[in-house]
Residue frames relative to the residue before (quaternion, step in Angstrom):
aa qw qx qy qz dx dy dz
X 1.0000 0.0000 0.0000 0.0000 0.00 0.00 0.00
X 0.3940 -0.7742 0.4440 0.2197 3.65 -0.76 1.08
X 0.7572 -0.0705 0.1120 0.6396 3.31 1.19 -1.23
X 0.5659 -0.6221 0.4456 0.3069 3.62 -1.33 0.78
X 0.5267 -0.5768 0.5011 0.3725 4.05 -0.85 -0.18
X 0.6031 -0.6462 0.3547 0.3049 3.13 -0.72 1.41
X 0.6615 0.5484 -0.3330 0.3884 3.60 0.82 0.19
X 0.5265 0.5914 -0.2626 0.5514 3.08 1.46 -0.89
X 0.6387 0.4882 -0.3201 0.5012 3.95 1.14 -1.36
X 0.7760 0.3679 -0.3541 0.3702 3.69 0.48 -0.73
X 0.5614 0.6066 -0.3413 0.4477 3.60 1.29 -0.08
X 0.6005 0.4942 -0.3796 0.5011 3.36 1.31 -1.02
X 0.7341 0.5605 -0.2438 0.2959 3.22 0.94 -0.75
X 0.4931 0.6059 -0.2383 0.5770 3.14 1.56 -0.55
X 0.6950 0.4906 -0.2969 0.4337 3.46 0.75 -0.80
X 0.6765 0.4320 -0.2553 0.5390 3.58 0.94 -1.06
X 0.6990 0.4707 -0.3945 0.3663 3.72 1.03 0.25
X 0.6552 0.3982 -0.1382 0.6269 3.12 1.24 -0.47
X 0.2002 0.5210 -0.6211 0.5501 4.02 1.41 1.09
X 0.0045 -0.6498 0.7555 -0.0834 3.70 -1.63 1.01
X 0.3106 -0.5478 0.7007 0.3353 3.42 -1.17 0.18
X 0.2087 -0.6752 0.6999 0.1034 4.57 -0.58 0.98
X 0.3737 -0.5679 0.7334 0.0006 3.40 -1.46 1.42
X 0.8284 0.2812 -0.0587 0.4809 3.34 0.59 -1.92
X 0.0250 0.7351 -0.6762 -0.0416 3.87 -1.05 1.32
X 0.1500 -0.7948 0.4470 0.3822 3.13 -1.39 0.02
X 0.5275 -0.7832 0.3132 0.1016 2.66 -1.17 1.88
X 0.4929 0.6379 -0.3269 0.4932 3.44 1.12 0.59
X 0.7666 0.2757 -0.0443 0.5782 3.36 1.42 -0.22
X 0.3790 -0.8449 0.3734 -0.0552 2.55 -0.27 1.94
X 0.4603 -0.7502 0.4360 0.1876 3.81 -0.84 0.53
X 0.0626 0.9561 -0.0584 -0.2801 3.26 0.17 0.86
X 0.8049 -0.1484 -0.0040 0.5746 4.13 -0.34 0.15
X 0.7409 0.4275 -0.2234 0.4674 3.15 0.68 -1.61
X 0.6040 0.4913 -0.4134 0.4722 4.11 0.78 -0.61
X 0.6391 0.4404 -0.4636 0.4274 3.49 0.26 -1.00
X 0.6658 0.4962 -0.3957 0.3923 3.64 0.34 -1.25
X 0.7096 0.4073 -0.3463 0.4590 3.88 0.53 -1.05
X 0.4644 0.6182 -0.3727 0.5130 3.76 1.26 -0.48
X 0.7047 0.4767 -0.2365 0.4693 3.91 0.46 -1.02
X 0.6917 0.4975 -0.2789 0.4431 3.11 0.15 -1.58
X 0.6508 0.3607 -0.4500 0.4937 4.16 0.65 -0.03
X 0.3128 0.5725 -0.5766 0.4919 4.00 0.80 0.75
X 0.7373 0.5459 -0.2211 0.3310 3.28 0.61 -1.34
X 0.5366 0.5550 -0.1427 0.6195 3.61 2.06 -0.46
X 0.7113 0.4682 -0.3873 0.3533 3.69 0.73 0.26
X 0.6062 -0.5257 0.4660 0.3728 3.13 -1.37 0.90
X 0.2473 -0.7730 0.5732 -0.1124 3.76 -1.18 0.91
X 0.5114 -0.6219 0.5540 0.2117 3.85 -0.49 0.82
X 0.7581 -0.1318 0.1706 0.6154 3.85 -0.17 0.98
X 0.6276 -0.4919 0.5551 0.2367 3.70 0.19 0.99
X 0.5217 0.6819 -0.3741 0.3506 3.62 1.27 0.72
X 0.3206 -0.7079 0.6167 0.1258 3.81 1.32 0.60
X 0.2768 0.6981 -0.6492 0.1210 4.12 -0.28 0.43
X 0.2519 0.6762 -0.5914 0.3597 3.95 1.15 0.94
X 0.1931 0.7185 -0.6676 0.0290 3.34 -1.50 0.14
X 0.4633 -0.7439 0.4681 0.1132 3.29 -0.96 1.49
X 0.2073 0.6205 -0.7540 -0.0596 3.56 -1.57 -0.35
X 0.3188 -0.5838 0.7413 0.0899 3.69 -1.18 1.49
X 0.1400 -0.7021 0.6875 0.1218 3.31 -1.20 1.03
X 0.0625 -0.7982 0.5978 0.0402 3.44 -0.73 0.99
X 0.7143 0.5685 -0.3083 0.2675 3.35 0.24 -1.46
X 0.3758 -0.7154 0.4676 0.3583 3.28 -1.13 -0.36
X 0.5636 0.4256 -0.5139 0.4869 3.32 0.79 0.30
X 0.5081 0.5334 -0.5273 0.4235 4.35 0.80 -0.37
X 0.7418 0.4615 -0.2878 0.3923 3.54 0.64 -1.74
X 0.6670 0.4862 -0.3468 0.4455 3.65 0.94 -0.51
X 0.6218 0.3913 -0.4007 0.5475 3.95 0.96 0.10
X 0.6210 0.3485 -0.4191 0.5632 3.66 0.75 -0.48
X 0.7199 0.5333 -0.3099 0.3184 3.73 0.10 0.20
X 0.5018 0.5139 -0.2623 0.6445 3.09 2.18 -0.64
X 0.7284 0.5242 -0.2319 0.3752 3.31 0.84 -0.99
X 0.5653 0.4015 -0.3657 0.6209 3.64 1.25 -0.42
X 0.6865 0.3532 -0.3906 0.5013 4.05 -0.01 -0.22
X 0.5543 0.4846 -0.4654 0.4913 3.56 0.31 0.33
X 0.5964 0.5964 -0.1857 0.5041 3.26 1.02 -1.15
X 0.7205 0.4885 -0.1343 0.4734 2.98 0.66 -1.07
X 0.7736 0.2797 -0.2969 0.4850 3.04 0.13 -0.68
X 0.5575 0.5138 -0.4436 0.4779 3.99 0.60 -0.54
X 0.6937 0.4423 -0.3816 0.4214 4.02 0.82 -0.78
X 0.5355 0.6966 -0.2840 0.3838 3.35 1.32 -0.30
X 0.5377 0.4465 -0.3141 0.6426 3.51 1.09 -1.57
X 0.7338 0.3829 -0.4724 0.3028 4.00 -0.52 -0.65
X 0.6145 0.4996 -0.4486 0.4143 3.82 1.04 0.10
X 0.0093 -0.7860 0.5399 0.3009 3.63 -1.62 -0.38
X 0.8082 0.3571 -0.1538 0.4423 3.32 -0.89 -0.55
X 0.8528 -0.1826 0.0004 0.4892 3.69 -0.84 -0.66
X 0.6456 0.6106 -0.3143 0.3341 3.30 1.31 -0.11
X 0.5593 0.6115 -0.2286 0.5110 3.34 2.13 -0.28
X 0.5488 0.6443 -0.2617 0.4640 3.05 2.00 -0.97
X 0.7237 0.4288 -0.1841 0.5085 3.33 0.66 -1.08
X 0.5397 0.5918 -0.4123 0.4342 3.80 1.09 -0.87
X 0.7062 0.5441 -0.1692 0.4203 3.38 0.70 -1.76
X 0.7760 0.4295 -0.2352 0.3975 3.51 0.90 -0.33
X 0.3361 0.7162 -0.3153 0.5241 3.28 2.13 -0.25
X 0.1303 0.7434 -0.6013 -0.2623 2.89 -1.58 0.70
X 0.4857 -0.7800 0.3888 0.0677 3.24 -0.84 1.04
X 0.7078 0.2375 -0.2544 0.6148 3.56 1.08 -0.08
X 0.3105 -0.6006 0.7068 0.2080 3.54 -1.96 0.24
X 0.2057 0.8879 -0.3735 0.1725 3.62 1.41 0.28
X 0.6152 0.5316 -0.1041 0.5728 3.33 0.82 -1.38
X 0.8105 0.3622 -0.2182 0.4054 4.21 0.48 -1.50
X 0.5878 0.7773 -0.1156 0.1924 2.62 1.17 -1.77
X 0.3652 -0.8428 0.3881 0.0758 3.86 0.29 1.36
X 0.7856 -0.0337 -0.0666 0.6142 3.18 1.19 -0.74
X 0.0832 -0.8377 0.5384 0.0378 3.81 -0.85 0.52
X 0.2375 -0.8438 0.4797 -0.0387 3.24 -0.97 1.32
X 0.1728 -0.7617 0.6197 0.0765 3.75 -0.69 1.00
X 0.0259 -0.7224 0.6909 0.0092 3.60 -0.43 1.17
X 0.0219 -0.8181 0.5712 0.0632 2.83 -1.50 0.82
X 0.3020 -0.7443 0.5616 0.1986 3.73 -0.77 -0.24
X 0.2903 -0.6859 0.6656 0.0477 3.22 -1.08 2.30
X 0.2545 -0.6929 0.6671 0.1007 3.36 -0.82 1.55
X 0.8251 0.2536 -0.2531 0.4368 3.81 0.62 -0.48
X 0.1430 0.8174 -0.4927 0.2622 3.12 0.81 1.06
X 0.1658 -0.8593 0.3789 0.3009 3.77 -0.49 0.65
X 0.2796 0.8381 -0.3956 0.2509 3.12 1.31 0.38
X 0.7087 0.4154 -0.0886 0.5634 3.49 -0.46 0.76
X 0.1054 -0.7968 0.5739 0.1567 4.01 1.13 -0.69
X 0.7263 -0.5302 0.3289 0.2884 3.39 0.85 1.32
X 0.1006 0.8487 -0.4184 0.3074 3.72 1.37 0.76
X 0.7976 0.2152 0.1322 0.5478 3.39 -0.49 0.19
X 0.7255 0.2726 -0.1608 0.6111 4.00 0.48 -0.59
X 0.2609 0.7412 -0.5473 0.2881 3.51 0.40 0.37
X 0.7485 0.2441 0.1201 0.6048 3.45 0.30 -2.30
X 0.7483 0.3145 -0.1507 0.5643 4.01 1.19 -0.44
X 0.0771 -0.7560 0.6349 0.1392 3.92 0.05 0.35
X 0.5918 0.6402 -0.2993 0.3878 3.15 0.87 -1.49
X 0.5631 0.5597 -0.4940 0.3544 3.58 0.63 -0.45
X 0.7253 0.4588 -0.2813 0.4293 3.59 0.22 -0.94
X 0.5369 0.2835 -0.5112 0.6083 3.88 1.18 0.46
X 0.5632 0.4998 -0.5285 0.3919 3.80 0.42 -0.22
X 0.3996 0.7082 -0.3417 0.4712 3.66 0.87 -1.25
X 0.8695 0.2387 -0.0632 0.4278 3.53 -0.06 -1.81
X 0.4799 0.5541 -0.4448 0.5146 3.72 1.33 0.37
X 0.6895 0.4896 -0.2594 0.4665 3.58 1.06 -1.13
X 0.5436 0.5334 -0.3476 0.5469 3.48 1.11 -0.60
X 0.7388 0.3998 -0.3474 0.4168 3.68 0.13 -1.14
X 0.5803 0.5484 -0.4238 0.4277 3.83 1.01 -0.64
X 0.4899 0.6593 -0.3441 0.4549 3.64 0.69 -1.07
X 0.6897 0.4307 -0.2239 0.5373 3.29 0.32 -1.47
X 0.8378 0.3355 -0.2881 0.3202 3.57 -0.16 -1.01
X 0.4914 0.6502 -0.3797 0.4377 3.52 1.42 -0.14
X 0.7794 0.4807 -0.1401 0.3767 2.95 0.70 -1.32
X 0.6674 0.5116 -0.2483 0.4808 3.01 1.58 -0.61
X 0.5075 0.5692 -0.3579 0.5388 3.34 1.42 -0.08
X 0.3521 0.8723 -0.1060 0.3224 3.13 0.99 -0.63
X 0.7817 -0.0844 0.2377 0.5704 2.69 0.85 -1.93
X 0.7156 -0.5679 0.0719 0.4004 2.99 1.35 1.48
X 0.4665 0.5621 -0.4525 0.5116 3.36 1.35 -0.34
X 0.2499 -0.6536 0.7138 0.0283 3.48 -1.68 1.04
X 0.2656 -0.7967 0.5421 -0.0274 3.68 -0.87 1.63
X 0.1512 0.8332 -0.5170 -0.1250 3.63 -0.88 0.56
X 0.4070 -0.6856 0.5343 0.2808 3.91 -1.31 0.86
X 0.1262 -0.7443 0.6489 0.0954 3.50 -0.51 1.30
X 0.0339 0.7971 -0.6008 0.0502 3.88 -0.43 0.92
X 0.5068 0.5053 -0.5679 0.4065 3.65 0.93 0.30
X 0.3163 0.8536 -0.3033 0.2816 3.33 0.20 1.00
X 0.1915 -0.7571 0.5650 0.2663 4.07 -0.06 0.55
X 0.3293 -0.7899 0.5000 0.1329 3.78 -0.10 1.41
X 0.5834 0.5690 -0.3818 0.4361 3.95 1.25 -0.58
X 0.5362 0.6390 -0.2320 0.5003 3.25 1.09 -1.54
X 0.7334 0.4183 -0.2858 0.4533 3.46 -0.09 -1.63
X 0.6259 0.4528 -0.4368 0.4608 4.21 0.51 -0.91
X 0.5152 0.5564 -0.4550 0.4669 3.82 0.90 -1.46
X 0.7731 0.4671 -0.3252 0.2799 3.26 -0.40 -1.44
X 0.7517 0.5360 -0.0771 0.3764 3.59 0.75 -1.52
X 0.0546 -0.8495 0.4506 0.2690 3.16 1.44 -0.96
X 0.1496 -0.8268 0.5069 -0.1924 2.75 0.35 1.59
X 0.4759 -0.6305 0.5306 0.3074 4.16 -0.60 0.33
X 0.4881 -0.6497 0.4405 0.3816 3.62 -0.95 1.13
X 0.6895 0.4934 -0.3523 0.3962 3.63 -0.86 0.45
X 0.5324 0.5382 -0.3980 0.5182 3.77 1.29 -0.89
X 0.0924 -0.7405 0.6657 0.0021 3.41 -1.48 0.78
X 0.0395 -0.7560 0.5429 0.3635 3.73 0.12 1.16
X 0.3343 -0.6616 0.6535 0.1533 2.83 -2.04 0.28
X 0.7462 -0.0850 -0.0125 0.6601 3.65 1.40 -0.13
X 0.0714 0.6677 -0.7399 -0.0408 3.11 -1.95 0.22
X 0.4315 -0.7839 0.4016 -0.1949 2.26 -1.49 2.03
X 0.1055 -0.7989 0.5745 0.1434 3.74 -0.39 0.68
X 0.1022 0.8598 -0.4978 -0.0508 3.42 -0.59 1.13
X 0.2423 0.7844 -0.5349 0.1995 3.82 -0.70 0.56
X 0.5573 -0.5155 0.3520 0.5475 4.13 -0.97 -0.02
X 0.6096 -0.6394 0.4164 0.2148 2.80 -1.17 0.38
X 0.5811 -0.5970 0.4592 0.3082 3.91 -0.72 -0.14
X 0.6556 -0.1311 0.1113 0.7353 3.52 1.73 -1.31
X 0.2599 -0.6952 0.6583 0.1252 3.19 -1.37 0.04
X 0.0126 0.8118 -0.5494 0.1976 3.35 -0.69 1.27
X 0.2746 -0.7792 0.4954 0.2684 3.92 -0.65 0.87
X 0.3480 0.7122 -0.3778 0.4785 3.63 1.65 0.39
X 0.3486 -0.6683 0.5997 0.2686 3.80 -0.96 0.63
X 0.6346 -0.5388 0.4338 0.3448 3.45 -0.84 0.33
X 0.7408 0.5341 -0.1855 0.3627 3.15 1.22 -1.43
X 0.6547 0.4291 -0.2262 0.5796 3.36 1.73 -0.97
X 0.6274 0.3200 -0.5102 0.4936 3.50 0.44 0.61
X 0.6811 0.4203 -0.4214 0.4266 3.54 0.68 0.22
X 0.3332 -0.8821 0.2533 0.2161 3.58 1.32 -0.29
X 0.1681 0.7864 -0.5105 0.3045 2.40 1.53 1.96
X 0.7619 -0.0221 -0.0343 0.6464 3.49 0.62 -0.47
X 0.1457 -0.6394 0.6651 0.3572 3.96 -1.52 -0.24
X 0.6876 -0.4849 0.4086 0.3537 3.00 -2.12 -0.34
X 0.3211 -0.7591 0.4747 0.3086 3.63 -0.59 -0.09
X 0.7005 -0.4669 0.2629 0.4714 3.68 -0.71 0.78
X 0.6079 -0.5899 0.4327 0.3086 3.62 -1.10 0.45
X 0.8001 0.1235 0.1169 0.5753 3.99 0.08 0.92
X 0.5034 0.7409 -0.4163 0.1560 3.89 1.41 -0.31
X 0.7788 0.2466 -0.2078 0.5381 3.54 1.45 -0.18
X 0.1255 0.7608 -0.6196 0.1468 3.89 -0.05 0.93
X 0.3459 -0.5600 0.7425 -0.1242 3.32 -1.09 1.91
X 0.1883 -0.6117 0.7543 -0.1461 2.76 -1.27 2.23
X 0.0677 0.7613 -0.6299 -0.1383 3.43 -1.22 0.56
């Protein structure tokens, strides 16, 4: 197929506008088996450094995992906090920044840097690719999960060493996100952040460097 129908383009598009990063889940409403799985299975759709797939999962379920990844983001938190002042601490402090607490299902992605998959293609002169690899993979996921009404958030205030300690994680895995995933509460093509007026967008394309 050369190109999609102009309808399909304005939906895709619609869809990538109305992707959010969801603080608020409701935590009363679970997510179920068969979605998460059709949710996943678009990991399985991402472009990859050398055909090298260097993702790796961990479902946080328990309550004693979710209660160290939760100790571990408020620590975080709060140290990222002391580095603000004035109106910018005000607003920090009123953010919320995790789906930890709502958040039905939760996802440690990581990234096997010593994976042989691939014979090291492509990551030779770029390691970094294979966490890029696992950024493209996690988008997939969150598209799709938008998709289908589920609302996805990247919790990155986070001590990523700590979080492997905590998880037991295999030596080599590097997380690269964790993810709160469940329905949302609202839905809103607004960032969270730009209705609080921490930061705005910037025009579409407003600064392209020609060399």
């Amino acid at each position: 197929m050369d190109s999609f129908p102009d309808a399909f383009c304005e939906q895709l598009h619609d869809l990538m506008s109305w992707r959010r990063d969801v603080r608020h889940f409701q935590a009363d409403k679970p997510v179920p088996e068969a979605l998460l799985g059709t949710v996943l299975e678009a990991i399985r759709l991402a472009p990859s450094v050398g055909l090298s797939e260097p993702w790796r999962l961990i479902n946080v379920k328990s309550p004693e995992a979710r209660a160290k990844t939760l100790a571990n983001f408020e620590a975080a938190n709060a140290e990222a906090l002391a580095g603000y002042s004035g109106d910018r601490a005000q607003i920090y402090a009123g953010l919320k920044l995790s789906g930890m607490q709502d958040a039905p299902v939760q996802l440690a992605i990581f990234c096997d840097d010593g994976t042989d998959k691939g014979a090291g293609l492509g990551a030779g002169t770029m390691p970094e690719a294979r966490r890029y690899s696992v950024v493209s993979a996690v988008m997939n996921l969150w598209l799709m999960a938008r998709a289908h009404g589920l609302g996805v958030g990247w919790v990155s205030i986070i001590d990523p060493k700590q979080m492997a300690v905590d998880l037991e994680a295999p030596e080599g895995w590097a997380l690269v996100a964790y993810l709160c995933i469940g329905f949302p509460v609202e839905t809103s093509k607004t960032p969270e952040l730009e209705k609080a007026k921490w930061e705005q967008r910037d025009p579409l394309l407003a600064e392209v460097e020609e060399r």
